[in-house]
C-alpha positions as CSV (number, residue, x, y, z in Angstrom):
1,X,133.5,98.5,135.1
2,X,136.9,97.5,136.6
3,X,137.6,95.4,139.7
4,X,139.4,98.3,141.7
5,X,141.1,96.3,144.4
6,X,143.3,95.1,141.5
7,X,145.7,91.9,141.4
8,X,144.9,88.2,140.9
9,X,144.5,87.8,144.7
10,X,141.9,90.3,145.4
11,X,140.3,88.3,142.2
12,X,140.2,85.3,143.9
13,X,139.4,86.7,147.8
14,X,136.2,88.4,145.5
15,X,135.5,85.2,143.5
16,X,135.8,83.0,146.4
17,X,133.3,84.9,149.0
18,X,131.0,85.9,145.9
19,X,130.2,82.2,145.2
20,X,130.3,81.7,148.6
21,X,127.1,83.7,149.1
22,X,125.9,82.4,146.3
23,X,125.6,79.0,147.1
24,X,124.1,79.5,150.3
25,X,121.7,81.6,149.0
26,X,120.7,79.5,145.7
27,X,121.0,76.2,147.8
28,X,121.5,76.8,151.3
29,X,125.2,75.7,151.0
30,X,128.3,75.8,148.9
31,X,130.0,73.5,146.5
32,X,133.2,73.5,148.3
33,X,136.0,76.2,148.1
34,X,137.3,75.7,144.5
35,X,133.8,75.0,143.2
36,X,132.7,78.5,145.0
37,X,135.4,80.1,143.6
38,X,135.4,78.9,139.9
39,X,131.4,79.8,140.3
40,X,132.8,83.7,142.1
41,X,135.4,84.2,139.3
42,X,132.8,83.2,136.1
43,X,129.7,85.9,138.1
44,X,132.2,88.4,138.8
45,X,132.5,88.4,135.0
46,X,129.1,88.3,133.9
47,X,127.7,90.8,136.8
48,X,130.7,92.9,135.3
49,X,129.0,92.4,131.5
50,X,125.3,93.0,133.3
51,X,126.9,96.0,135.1
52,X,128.7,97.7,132.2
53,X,125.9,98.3,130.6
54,X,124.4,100.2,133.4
55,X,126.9,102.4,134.8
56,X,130.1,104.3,133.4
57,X,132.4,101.5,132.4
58,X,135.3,103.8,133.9
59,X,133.6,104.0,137.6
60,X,135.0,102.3,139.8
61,X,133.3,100.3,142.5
62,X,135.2,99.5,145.0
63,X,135.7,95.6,146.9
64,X,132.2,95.7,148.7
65,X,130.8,96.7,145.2
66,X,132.6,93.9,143.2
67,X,131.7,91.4,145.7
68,X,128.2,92.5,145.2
69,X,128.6,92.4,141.2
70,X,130.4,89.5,141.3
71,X,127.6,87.7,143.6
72,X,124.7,89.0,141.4
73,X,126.7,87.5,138.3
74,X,127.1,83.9,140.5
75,X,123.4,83.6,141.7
76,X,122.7,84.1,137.4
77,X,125.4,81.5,136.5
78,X,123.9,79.1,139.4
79,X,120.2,79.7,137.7
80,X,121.3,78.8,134.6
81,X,123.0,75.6,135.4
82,X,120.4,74.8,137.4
83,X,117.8,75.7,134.3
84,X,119.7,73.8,131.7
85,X,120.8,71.0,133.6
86,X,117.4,70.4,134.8
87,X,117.9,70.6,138.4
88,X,120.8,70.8,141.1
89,X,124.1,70.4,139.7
90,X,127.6,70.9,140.8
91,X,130.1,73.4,138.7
């Protein structure tokens, strides 16, 4: 699956609003703007590795769809800081 609104900033507009939403909805706020978007960048990979297994790796999904993948991929990278670290932690 590729990131169609290609380019580094589109990246980090994604990564930043994807950990964004993640935050407030695994804890009810963020962890600050870089924080959110270090957590956005690192789920928009893994939602992309948990998504390419499920569709065509050659679709395309468009922003609202990488934000989506990207926020699925944060709210799994949150859990499992959370799980290993044994509670609330910052990234």
């Amino acid at each position: 699956m590729a990131l169609e609104p290609g380019g580094i900033i589109a990246w980090l507009i994604v990564g930043l609003i994807a950990g964004w939403l993640a935050g407030l909805v695994m804890r009810g706020a963020g962890y600050g703007v870089i924080g959110d978007l270090i957590i956005g960048i690192i789920g928009a990979f893994i939602g992309g590795l948990l998504f390419s297994f499920l569709l065509r790796p050659e679709q395309p999904v468009g922003l609202i769809g990488s934000i989506v993948v990207a926020f699925i991929g944060s709210v799994i990278l949150i859990w499992l800081v959370r799980a290993l670290s044994g509670g609330r932690a910052a990234v």
